[in-house]
Structure formats: structure tokens, C-alpha cells
C-alpha positions in Angstrom: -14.6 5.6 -19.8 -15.8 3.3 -17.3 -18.6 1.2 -17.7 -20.7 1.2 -14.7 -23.5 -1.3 -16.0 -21.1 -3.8 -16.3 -19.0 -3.8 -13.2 -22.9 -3.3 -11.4 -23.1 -6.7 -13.1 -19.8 -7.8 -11.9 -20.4 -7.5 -8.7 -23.2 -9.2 -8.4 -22.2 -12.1 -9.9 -18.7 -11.9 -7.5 -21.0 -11.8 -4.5 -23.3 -14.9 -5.7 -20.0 -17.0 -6.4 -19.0 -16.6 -2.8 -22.4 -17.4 -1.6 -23.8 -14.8 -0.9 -27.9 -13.4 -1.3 -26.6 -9.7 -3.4 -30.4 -9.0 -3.0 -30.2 -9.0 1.0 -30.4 -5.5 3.2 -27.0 -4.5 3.5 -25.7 -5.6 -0.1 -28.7 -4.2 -2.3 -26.8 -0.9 -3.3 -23.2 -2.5 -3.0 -22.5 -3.0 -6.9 -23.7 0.9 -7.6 -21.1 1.6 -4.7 -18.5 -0.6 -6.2 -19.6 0.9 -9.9 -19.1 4.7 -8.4 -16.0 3.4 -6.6 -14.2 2.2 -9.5 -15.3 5.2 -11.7 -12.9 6.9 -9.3 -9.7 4.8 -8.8 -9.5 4.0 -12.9 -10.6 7.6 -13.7 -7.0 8.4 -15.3 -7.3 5.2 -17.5 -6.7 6.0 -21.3 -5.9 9.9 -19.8 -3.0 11.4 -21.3 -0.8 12.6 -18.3 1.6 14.5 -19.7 -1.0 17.0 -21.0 -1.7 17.7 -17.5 1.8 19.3 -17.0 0.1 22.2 -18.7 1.6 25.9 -19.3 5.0 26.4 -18.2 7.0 29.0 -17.4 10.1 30.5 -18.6 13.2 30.0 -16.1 16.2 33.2 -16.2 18.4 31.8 -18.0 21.2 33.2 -16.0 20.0 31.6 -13.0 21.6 27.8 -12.3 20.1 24.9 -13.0 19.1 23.4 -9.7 16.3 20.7 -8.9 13.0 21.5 -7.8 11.7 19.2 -5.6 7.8 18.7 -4.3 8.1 16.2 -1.5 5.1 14.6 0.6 2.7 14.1 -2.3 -0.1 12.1 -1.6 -1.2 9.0 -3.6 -3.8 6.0 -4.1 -3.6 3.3 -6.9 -5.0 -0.2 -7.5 -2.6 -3.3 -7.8 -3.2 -4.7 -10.9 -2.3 -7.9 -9.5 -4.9 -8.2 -7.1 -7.1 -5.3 -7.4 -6.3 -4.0 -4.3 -5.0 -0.8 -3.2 -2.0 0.5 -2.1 -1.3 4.5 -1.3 1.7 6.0 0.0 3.5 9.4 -0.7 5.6 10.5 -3.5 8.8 12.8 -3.8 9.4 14.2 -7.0 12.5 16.3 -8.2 13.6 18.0 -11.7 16.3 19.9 -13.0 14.8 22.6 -15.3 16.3 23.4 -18.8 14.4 27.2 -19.9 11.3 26.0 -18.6 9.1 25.5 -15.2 6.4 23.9 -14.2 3.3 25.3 -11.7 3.6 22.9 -9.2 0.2 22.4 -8.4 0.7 20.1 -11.5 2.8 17.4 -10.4 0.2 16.7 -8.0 -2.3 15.9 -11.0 0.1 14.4 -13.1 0.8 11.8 -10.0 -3.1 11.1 -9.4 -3.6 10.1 -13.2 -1.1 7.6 -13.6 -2.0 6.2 -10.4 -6.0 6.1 -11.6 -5.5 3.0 -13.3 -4.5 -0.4 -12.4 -0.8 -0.4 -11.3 2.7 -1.5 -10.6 4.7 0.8 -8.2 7.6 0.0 -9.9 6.1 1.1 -13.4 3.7 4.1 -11.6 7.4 5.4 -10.4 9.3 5.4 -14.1 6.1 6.6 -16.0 6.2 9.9 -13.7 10.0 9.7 -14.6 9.3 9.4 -18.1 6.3 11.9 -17.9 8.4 14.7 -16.4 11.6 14.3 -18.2 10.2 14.4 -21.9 7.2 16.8 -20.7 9.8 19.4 -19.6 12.5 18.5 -21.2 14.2 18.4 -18.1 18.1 17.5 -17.5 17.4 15.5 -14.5 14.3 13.8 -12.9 14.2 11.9 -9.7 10.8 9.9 -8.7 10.8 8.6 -5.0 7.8 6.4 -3.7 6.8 4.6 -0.6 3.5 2.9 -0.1 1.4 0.4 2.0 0.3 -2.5 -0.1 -3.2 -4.2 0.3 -2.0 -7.6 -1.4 0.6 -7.4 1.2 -0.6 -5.9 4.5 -4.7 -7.8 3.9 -3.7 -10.9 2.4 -1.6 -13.5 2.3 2.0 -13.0 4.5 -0.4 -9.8 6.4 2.5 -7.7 6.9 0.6 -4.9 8.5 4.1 -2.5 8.9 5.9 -3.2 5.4 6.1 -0.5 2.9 8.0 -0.7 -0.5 10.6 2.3 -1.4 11.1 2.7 -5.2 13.1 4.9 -7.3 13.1 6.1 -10.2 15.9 9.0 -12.2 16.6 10.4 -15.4 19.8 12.3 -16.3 21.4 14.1 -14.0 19.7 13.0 -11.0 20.7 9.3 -11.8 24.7 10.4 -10.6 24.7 8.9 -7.0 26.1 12.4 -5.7 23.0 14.5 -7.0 20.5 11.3 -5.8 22.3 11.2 -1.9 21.5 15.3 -1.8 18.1 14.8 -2.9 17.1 11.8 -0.7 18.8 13.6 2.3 16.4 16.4 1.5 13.1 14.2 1.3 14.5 12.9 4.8 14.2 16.4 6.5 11.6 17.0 8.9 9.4 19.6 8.4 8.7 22.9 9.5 7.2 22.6 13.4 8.1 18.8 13.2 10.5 17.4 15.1 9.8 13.5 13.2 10.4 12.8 9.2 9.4 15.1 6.9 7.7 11.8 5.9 5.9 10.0 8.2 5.5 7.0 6.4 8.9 6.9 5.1 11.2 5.8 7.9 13.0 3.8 5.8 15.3 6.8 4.1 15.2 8.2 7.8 17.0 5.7 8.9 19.1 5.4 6.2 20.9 9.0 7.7 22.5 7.1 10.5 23.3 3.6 8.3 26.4 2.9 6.8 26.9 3.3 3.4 26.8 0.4 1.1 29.6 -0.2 -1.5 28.3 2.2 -4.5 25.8 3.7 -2.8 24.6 6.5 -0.9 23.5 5.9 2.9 19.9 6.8 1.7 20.2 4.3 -1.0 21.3 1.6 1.1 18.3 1.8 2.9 16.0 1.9 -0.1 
């Protein structure tokens, strides 16, 4: 639970060490803001995401086991490092066993682990790690690509970078099963004629790239 008093009191003493009056129009309601703002972006802090997966549902067992995958999924989180944000879209895939998953979930599941200050490399393998021992799922593959504040606001101010991670589990760690999957995320959309992903050029590109030694031509990109 977040404790509003004391980032109010925080904030006020952030804004007198950098010289500035807190008490002047303009600033006067700025820690309550801050207070209300943080209650938000660590809201899934101590929030146990894998409860959120919630009921599943029983897959024909005759039917093969092919991924499910729920590309374009929206996402904000806090660097830890800095405390500032960085949002992007994630791409998440899963090889059923016996059961599904409503996928209205993986959406909730992504927004609580990424409610609490963050790494995109660890955000990426706990939604791995979530998903595969959640479902019990053969194969899990997390793709992410975001704009980070520390990086685009400060410092080198690289307004156009984003950062690609990945993350797999089981079967979706064999390079063939990962290429058909990134290929996928790197469709455009119905009515589009860009990336299915906007903000992912990166595994866009990757289609006409050669292939790296070991790797697929998505991967070589990412």
C-alpha cells in the first residue's frame, strides 16, 4: 500500500532542495499530485500477479498444441534506476498444455508487474516466469519494446532509441518456433499497410536483414 503522507512529504522536501518556494501558486497541490500519481504507477507493488491469470479453461485435448499469441499490448513502468518511466508494447505467446487462459488476462497480468519500480529486462522474464508456472505452459515467449525516460530525457537524450528484449520458456526458446513467432509480431495489421507495431521497427526491419550466425533474421535485429 502506498503511503501518500509521506511521498506528500517527499516532495516537498525534493522541491525545497532544488530551490524552489513548494508553497508558491503553481506548486501548492503538486505533492498530492505526485502522492495520487505514484499511488498509480506502484499500484501492483507486493500484488501477486499470477493470481490475476484467474479461471482457465479446458483446451480439446485432441486439438494440437499451438501458441497463442496477444501482440500489441500496451504498457507503462517506472525505472527503478531513475524513477523515471519508460512504456512500450508487449507481445506475449504460450503453448497450452489442457488449459487456456481468457485473454483479457494477460493484459492485467502485464500492468501489475509493470506497477512497481522496474528493469525491462526483469519485467520481461517475470511475465515469462508468471505465464509458464501459472499455466503450466510448454512454451512461453515474452517480447518487449519501449521508450526509456533515463534515456530519451536525460543524459545521452536519445529521443528515437527503444530497447527490444526477449524473454522464452520451453518450447518457444528453439530458434525455429521463436523466428515464426517474431515473424508474426512483425505483421501488419488488419487495414494497415505499416507494422503491426508501430513502435517496433526494429523486428520490422529485421524481415529484410540477413541472418546472423545462430539466429533468426528477427533475432539479429533484436
Amino acid at each position: 500500500m502506498v503511503d501518500r503522507a509521506r511521498i506528500e512529504a517527499a516532495v516537498l522536501e525534493i522541491l525545497e532542495a532544488i530551490g524552489e518556494d513548494p508553497t508558491r501558486e503553481g506548486l501548492g497541490s503538486t505533492p498530492r499530485r505526485v502522492a495520487e500519481a505514484y499511488s498509480e504507477f506502484f499500484s501492483g507493488v507486493g500484488v501477486d500477479a499470477r493470481a490475476l491469470l484467474g479461471e482457465t479453461f479446458a483446451f480439446d485435448e485432441a486439438a494440437p498444441r499451438e501458441p497463442v499469441l496477444m501482440r500489441g499490448i500496451t504498457f507503462r513502468s517506472v525505472c527503478e534506476h531513475h524513477l523515471l518511466p519508460f512504456e512500450g508494447l508487449a507481445h506475449i505467446a504460450y503453448v497450452p498444455t489442457d488449459r487456456l487462459i481468457g485473454l483479457g488476462r494477460l493484459p492485467a497480468v502485464v500492468d501489475a508487474l509493470a506497477s512497481r519500480p522496474q528493469l525491462q529486462e526483469r519485467l520481461g522474464e517475470q511475465l515469462a516466469d508468471t505465464i509458464a508456472d501459472g499455466l503450466d505452459a510448454t512454451g512461453v515467449l515474452v517480447v518487449l519494446e519501449a521508450s526509456h525516460g533515463c534515456v530519451t530525457l536525460r543524459g545521452p537524450r536519445q529521443v528515437g532509441s527503444t530497447t527490444v528484449t526477449v524473454a522464452s520458456r520451453g518450447s518457444l526458446s528453439e530458434p525455429a518456433a521463436r523466428a515464426e513467432l517474431m515473424t508474426l509480431i512483425g505483421q501488419p495489421t488488419a487495414g494497415t499497410t505499416g507494422s503491426a507495431v508501430a513502435e517496433a521497427p526494429a523486428a520490422n526491419r529485421a524481415a529484410d536483414e540477413p541472418t546472423k550466425a545462430g539466429a533468426t533474421g528477427h533475432e539479429a535485429a533484436l
